[in-house]
BATORMAR-118809 format. One line per 5 residues: number of its first residue (from 1); for each residue x, y, z of C-alpha. Coordinates in steps of 0.2 Angstrom, whole numbers, plus 5000, padded with zeros to 4 digits. Layout:
BEGIN
NUM> X/Y/Z  ...
END
This chain:
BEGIN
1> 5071/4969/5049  5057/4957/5039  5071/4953/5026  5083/4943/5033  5099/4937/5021
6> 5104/4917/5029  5116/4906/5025  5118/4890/5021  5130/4878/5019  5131/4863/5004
11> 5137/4848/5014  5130/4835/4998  5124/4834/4980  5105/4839/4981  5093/4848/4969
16> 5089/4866/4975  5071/4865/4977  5075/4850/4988  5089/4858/4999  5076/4872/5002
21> 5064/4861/5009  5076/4849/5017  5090/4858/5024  5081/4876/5028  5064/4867/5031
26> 5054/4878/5022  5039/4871/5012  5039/4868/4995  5028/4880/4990  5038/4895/4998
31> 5052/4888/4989  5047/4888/4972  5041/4905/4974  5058/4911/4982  5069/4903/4968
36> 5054/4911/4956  5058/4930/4963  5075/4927/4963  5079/4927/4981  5092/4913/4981
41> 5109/4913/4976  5125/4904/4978  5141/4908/4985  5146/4919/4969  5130/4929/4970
46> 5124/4922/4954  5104/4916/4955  5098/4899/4957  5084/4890/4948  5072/4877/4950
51> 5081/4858/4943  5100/4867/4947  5110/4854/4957  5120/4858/4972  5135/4849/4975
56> 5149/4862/4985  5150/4880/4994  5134/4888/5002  5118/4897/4996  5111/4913/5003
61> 5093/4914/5004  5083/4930/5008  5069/4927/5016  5053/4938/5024  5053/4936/5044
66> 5040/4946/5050  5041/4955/5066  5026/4963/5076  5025/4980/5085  5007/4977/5093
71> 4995/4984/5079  4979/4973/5081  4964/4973/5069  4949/4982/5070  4937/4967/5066
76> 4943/4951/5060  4933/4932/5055  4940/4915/5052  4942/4921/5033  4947/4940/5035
81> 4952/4955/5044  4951/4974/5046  4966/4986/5052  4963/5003/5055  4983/5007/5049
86> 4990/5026/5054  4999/5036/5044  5017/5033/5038  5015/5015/5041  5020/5007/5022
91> 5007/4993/5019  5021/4981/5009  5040/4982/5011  5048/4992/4995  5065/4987/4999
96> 5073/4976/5008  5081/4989/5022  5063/4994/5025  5062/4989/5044  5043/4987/5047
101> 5029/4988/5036  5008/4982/5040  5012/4964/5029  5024/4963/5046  5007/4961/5056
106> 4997/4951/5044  5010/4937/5043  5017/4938/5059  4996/4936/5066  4989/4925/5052
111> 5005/4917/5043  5009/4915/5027  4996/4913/5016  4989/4929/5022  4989/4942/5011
116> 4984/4961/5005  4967/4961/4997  4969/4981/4992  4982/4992/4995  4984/5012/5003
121> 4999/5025/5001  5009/5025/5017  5005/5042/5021  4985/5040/5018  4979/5034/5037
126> 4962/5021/5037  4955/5004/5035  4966/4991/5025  4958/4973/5022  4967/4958/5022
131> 4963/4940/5018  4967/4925/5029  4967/4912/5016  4967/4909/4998  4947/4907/4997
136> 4943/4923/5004  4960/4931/4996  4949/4923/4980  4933/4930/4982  4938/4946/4988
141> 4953/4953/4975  4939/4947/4963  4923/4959/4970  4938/4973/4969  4940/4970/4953
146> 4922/4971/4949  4920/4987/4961  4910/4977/4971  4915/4990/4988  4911/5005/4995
151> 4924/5017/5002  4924/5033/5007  4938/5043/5010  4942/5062/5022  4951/5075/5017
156> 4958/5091/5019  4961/5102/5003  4966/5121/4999  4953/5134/4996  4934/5132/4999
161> 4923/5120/4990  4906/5125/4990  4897/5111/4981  4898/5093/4978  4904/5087/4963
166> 4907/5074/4952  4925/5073/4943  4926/5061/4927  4942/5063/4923  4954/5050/4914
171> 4970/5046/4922  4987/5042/4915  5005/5041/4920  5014/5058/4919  5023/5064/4907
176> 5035/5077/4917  5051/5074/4926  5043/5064/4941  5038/5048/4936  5029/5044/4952
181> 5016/5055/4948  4998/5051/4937  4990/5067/4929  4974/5069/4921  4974/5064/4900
186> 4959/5060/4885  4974/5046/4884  4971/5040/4901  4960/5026/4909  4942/5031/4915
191> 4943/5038/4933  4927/5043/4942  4930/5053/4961  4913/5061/4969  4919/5074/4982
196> 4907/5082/4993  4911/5096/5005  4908/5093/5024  4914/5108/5033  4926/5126/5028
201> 4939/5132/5040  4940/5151/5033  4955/5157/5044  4965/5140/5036  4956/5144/5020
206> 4953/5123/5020  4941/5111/5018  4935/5096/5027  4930/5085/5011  4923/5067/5009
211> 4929/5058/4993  4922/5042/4985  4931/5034/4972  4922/5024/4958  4937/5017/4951
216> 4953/5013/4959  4968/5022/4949  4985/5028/4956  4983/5041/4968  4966/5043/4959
221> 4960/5057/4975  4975/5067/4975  4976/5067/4956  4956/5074/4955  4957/5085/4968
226> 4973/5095/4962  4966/5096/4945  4950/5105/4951  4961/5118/4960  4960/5108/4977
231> 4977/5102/4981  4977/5090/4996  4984/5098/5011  5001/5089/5016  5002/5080/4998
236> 5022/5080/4995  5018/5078/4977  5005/5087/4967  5002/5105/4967  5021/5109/4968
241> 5036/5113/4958  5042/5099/4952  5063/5104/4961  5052/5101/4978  5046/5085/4976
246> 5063/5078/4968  5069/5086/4982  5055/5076/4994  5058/5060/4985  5075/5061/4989
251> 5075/5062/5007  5081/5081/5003  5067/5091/5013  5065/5095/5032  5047/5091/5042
256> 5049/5112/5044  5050/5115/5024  5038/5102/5021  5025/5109/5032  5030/5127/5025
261> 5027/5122/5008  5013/5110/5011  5002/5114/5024  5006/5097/5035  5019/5086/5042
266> 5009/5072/5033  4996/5068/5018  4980/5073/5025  4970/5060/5018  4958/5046/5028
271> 4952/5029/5023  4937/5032/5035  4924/5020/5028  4921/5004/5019  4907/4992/5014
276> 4902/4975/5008  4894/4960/5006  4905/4944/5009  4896/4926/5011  4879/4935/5013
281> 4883/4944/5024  4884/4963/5025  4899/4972/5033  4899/4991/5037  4917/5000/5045
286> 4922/5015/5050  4938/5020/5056  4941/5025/5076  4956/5036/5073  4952/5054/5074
291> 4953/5063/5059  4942/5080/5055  4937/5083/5072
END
């Protein structure tokens, strides 16, 4: 599993920091930031911090080990590169018994100064970009930021959609029982989705959809799309009583119930496309994985 709990005895009086770097050879870098989130301790469980002096006993340090199960990138320079990640894969552990997640790949191909530049649900399937180094890590949260990408998203929703449409709705936190979910709120931050229909399936009553998001809120496409009336099909979470999804949160619902009640063993929603401009140079993706066909 990437989060691995080792073990280390105190054979002499030394600093923390220093045993970090001497003792379990890690560099200094990585050890500040581990003693920073908290991921060293002594042998009484208690948290260690930068300047405390070891002098007897052993410290457990829980470190990220990342392992590889074979998913290359799409596309990749000396300063970035491009997955095309499938769905149910998470794109950053959530807890340490998660076993594999994409940040396995990036650090286990490009080590540890490669990071996330932007981030997808683990249900949503697509194109993730990730930064090699801290210049293009840089440049690239920062032309987020400033909206400075195009992406373009698939998806299949309930009912038929007729016309493209713009939705300009605010989003917010919700203010029911499961505090996961966003809703639409005058109280909310400014949230812009264009949705244009591609194809209707009348016997599944569904349709193929492509969204673009303007801004980058919280389950921003889910969250539009269920307030116009058109739920994403396989979404666990909007559109439904809200017993279900405690119930789906919870590890509490079957694959069969869950396609019973929402249309899909999965979320059926596709990172499919993304475009920008990085070091004068124009860059144009779209996924390979089949979705919508």
């Amino acid at each position: 599993m990437p989060y691995v709990l080792k073990q280390y005895d105190v054979l002499a009086a030394k600093k923390v920091e220093d045993f970090l770097v001497d003792v379990v050879k890690l560099s200094e870098t990585l050890a500040l930031k581990l003693l920073k989130n908290a991921k060293i301790t002594d042998h009484k469980k208690r948290r260690l911090q930068k300047g405390k002096v070891l002098k007897s006993g052993y410290i457990e340090v829980l470190i990220f080990e990342p392992i590889t199960k074979g998913l290359k990138p799409l596309f990749q320079t000396e300063h970035f590169a491009l997955f095309d990640k499938p769905s149910g894969l998470l794109v950053h552990p959530t807890i340490h018994s998660t076993e594999y997640t994409l940040l396995d790949e990036i650090r286990y191909q490009f080590g540890d100064e490669a990071k996330l530049v932007h981030r997808i649900d683990a249900e949503t399937s697509g194109l993730v970009l990730v930064s090699k180094n801290g210049y293009a890590q840089y440049i690239l949260k920062e032309m987020f930021e400033k909206k400075a990408f195009v992406k373009k998203y698939k998806a299949f929703v309930e009912h038929e959609l007729k016309e493209e449409i713009l939705i300009d709705a605010k989003i917010t936190t919700s203010d029911g029982l499961i505090k996961l979910k966003m809703q639409t709120s005058k109280d909310g931050k400014a949230s812009s989705t264009l949705i244009r229909p591609i194809a209707y399936d009348k016997v599944k009553n569904q349709t193929l959809v492509e969204a673009i998001p303007y801004t980058g809120r919280q389950h921003q496409i889910r969250v539009h799309l269920d307030s116009i009336g058109h739920r994403i099909i396989g979404d666990p979470i909007y559109g439904l009583d809200e017993s279900f999804v405690d119930n789906f949160l919870n590890d509490n619902i079957e694959t069969a119930e869950r396609i019973k009640t929402t249309g899909a063993s999965r979320l059926m929603l596709h990172a499919y496309y993304l475009e920008f401009t990085f070091l004068k140079t124009t860059y144009l993706f779209c996924s390979k994985q089949a979705f919508g066909e």
